[in-house]
C-alpha positions in Angstrom: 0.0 0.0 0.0 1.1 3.7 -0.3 3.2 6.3 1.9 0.7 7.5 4.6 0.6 11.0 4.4 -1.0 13.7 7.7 -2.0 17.0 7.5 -2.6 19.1 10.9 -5.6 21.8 11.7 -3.3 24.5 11.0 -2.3 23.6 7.8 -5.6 22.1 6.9 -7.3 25.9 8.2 -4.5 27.7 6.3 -5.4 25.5 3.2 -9.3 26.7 4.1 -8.4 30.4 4.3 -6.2 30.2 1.1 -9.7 29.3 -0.9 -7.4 26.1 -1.7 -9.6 23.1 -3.9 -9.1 20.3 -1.2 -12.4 17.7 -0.7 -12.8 17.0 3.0 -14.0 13.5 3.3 -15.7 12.6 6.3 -15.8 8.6 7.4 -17.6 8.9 10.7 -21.0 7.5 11.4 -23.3 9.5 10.3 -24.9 10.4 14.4 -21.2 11.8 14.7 -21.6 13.5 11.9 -24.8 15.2 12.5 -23.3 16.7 15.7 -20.8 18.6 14.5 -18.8 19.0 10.9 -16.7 20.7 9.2 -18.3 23.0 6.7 -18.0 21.7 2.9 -16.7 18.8 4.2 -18.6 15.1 2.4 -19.6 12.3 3.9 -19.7 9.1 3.1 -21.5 5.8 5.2 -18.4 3.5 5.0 -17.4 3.9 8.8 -18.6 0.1 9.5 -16.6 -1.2 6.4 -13.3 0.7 7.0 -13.7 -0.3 10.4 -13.7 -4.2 9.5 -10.3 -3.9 7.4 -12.4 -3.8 3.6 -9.9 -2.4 1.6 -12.8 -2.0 -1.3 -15.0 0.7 1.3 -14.5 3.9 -1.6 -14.3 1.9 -4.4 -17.4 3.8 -5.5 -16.8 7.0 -4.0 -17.2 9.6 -7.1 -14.4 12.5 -6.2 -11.9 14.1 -8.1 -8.9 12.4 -8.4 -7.1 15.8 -9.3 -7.7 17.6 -6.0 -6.2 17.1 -2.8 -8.4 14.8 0.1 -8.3 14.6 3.4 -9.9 12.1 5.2 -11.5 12.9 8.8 -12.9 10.8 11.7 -13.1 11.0 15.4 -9.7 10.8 16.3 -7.7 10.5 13.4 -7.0 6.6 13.2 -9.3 5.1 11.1 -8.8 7.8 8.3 -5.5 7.1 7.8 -6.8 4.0 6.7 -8.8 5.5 4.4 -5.7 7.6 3.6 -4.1 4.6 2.8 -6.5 3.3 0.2 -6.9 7.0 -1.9 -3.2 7.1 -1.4 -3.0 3.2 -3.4 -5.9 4.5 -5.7 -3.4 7.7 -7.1 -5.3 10.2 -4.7 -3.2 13.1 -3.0 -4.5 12.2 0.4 -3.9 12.7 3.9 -5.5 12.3 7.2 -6.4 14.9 9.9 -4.3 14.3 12.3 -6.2 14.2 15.4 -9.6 13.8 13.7 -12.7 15.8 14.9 -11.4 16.0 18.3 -8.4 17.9 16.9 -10.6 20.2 14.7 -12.3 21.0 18.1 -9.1 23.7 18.8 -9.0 24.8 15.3 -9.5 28.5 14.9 -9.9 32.0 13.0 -10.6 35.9 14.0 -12.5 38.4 12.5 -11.8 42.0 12.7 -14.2 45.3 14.1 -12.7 48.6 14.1 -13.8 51.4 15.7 -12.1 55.2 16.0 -10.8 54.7 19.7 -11.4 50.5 19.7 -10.3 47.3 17.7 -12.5 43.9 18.6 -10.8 40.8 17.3 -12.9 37.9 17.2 -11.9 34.6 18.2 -13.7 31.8 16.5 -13.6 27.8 17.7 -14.5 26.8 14.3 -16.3 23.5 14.6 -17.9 24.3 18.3 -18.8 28.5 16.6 -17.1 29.3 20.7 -16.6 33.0 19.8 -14.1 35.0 22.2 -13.0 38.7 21.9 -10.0 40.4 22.5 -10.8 44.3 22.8 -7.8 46.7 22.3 -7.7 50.3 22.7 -4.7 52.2 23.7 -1.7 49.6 24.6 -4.7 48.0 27.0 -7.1 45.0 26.5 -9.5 42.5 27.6 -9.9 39.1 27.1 -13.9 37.7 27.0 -14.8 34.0 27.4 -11.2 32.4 26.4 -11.8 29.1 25.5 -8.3 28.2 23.4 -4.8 28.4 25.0 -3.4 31.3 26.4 -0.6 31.7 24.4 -3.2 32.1 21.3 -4.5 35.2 23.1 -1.3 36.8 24.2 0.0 36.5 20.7 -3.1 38.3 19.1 -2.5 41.2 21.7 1.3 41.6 21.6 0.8 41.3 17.8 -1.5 44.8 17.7 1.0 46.0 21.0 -1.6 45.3 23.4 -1.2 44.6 27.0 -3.9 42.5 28.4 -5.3 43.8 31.9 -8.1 42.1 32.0 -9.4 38.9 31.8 -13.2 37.3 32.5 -16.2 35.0 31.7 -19.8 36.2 30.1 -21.0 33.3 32.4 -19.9 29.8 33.8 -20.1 27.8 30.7 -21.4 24.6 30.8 -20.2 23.5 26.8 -16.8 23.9 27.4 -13.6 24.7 29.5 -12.9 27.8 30.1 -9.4 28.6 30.1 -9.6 32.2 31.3 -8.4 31.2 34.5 -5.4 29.6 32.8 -5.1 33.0 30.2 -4.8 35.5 34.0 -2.1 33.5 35.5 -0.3 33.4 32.2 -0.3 37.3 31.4 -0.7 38.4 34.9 -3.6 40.6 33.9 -6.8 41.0 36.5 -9.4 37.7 36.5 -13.0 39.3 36.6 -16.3 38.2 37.0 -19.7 38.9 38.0 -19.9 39.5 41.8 -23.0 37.0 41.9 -20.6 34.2 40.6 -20.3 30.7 42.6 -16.8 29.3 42.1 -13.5 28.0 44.4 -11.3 30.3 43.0 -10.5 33.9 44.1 -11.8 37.0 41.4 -12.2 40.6 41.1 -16.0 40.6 41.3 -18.2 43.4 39.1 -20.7 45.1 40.4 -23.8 46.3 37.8 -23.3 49.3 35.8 -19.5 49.5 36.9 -17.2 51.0 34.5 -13.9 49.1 33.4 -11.5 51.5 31.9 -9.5 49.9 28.8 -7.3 52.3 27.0 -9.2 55.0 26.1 -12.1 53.3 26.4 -15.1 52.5 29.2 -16.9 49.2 28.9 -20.1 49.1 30.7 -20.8 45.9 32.7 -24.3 44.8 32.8 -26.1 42.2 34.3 -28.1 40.4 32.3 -29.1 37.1 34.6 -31.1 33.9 33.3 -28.9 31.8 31.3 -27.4 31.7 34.3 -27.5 33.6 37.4 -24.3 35.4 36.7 -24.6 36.0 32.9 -23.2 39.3 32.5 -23.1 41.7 29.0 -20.7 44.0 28.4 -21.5 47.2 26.3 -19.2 49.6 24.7 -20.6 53.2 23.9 -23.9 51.7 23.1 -22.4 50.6 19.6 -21.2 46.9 20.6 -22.8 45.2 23.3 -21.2 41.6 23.9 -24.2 39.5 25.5 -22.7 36.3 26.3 -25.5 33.2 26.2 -28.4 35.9 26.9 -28.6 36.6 23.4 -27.5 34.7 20.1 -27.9 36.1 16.5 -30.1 32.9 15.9 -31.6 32.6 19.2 -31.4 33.5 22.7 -29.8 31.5 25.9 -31.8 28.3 27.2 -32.5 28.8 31.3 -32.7 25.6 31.7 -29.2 24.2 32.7 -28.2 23.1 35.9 -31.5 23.7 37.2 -35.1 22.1 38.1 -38.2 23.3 37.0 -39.2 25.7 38.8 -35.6 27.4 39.1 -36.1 26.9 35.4 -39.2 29.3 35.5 -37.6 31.6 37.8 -34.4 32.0 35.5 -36.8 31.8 32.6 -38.8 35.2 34.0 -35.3 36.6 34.5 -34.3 35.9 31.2 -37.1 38.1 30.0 -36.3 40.5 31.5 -32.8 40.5 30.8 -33.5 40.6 27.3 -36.0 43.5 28.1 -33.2 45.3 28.9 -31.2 44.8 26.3 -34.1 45.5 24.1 -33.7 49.2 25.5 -30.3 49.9 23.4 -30.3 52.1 20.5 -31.2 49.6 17.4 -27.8 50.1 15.7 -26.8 48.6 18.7 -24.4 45.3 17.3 -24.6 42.6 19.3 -21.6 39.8 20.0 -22.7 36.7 20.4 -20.7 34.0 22.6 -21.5 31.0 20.0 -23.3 30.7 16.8 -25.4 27.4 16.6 -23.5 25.8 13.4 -19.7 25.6 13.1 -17.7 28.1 11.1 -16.4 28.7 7.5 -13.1 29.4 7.8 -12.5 33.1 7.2 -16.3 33.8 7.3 -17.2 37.6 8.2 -17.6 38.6 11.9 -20.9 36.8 13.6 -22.3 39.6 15.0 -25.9 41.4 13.9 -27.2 45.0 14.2 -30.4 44.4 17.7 -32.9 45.7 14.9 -33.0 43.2 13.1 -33.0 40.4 16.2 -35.9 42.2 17.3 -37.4 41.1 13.7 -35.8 37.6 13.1 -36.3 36.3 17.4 -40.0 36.3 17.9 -39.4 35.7 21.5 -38.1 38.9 22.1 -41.6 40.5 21.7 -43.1 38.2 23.7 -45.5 38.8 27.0 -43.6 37.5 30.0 -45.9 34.5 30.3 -45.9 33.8 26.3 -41.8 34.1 26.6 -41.9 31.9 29.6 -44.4 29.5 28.0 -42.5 29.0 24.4 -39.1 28.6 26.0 -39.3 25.8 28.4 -41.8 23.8 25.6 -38.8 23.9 23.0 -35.7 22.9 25.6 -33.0 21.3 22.7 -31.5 18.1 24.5 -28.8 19.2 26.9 -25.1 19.7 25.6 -22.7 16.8 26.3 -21.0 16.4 30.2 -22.1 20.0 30.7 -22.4 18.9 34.7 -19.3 18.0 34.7 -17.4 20.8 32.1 -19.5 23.7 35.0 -18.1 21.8 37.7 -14.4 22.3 36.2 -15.3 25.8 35.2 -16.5 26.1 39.4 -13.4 24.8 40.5 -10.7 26.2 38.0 -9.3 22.7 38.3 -9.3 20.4 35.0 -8.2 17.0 37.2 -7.8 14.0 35.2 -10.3 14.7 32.6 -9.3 14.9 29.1 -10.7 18.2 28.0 -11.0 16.9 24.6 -13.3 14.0 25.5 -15.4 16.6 27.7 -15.4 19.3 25.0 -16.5 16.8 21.5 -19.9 18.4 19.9 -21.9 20.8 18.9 -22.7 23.4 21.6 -26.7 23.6 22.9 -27.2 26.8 24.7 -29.6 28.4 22.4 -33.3 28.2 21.7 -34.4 29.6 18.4 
């Protein structure tokens, strides 16, 4: 059989961002498949066969022969089997190394400037986790890191920025945060809501305090009912980053990590929330902290002007009891270990999990 060749995320994204012709062939089952995927990518039900050795499994696969493949599964094993068979066939092919759970960490930014502000946002591609870095001055902030540190502190020292702040929309429940991880590794000041329950010591924000970034003041809100700490963040009224309170697609589900009738009670809070937020000017663009599919490498910034959420989300002209109603009768199922990913994000301490296990799927935070 032929020379096994690997690609890696980064090259695969760079191939992505290039507008490179590649065909992305996926070999999973088709229930992994319909939880998460990479954009563009094919699949094909052959798992089962590849799986029992058939060296024949894409003998009537119709792709080009002339374009580059790469072959994807969970973990990166079994497509280099399938590698190995396009490889034999004439095909340029590799396997993902690391499969899906390797895509997991694979990433882009998108760009928003303003005259006195720059927001970069940070985009898990196959999870759509969005973070933000906002810069003004030589001073930033870091919201809702979810990749490595070192990813972060490169974007900032890249545009001479100093990080001084660090913190969480929420305690997610969809993945590990690793803002805790991104303070101690830049030194700069760990925030979070003063109504947040975790083990580990914070600089808690008050509502309607005033963080001073560069030349810059961003306006901490809170905006409770995803969870009880859910906080927004708004800049000058012209960017307001909302966390898991409110989507582009959707808003936040209130049901996590609670019973029914905290459910209600986080539900009517929810409302409200998004009452408020209905207050701001309708220019008003809102950053989301996920988007419900994955990404497109190099895709514009997810992010939508509040006028026209206010015409796309029915529930945010909803009657209290309609909202409360409609929600909780259209709860998607729960994401994956999110008991156990909020416990870590409660404790700051990871253990002996393997993050990548914890973290595999779509995110489900958002009702539409």
């Amino acid at each position: 059989m032929a020379l096994i060749k690997t690609i890696d995320t980064q090259k695969l994204s760079n191939w992505l961002k290039e507008g490179k012709k590649i065909t992305i062939l996926d070999i999973r089952p088709i229930a992994e498949r319909n939880e998460w995927y990479i954009p563009n990518s094919i699949h094909i039900n052959i798992y089962e066969s590849l799986k029992s050795g058939n060296v024949q499994a894409l003998d009537d696969v119709q792709i080009d022969n002339q374009i580059p493949v790469v072959t994807l599964c969970a973990g990166g094993n079994l497509s280099k089997f399938a590698t190995e068979i396009l490889a034999s066939k004439g095909f340029d092919a590799y396997s993902l190394e690391g499969g899906m759970k390797a895509w997991n960490y694979a990433y882009d930014t998108a760009v928003l400037e303003f005259e006195n502000f720059k927001i970069i946002q940070i985009r898990r591609v196959a999870k759509g986790c969005l973070s933000y870095i906002i810069g003004s001055g030589n001073k930033a902030i870091v919201i809702d890191a979810s990749l490595d540190p070192s990813i972060y502190d490169t974007i900032a020292k890249t545009e001479g920025w100093k990080i001084d702040f660090v913190t969480d929309t929420h305690i997610h429940a969809d993945y590990v945060s690793r803002t805790k991880d991104l303070a101690n590794y830049s030194g700069a000041k760990h925030l979070m809501n003063s109504n947040a329950s975790v083990s580990y010591s914070f600089t808690p924000l008050e509502d309607n305090e005033l963080l001073k970034i560069g030349e810059i003041e961003i306006k901490v809100i809170h905006t409770p009912g995803h969870t009880w700490e859910s906080t927004s963040y708004s800049i000058d009224n012209k960017v307001l980053l909302t966390g898991d309170t409110l989507f582009t697609d959707g808003i936040g589900r209130p049901d996590l990590k609670a019973d029914e009738e905290e459910a209600i009670r986080k539900s009517t809070a929810l409302y409200n929330s998004l009452q408020l937020i209905n207050t701001f000017p309708d220019e008003t663009l809102i950053l989301p902290a996920h988007i419900s599919q994955s990404i497109v490498i190099g895709q514009p910034i997810i992010a939508e002007k509040l006028k026209k959420l206010k015409k796309s989300i029915p529930a945010l002209t909803f009657s209290v009891d309609n909202f409360v109603k409609s929600i909780l009768s259209k709860l998607p199922v729960s994401p994956l270990n999110y008991l156990t990913i909020a416990e870590i994000n409660k404790s700051g301490d990871i253990g002996d999990f393997i993050v990548a296990d914890l973290e595999a799927g779509a995110n489900r935070c958002a009702i539409k």
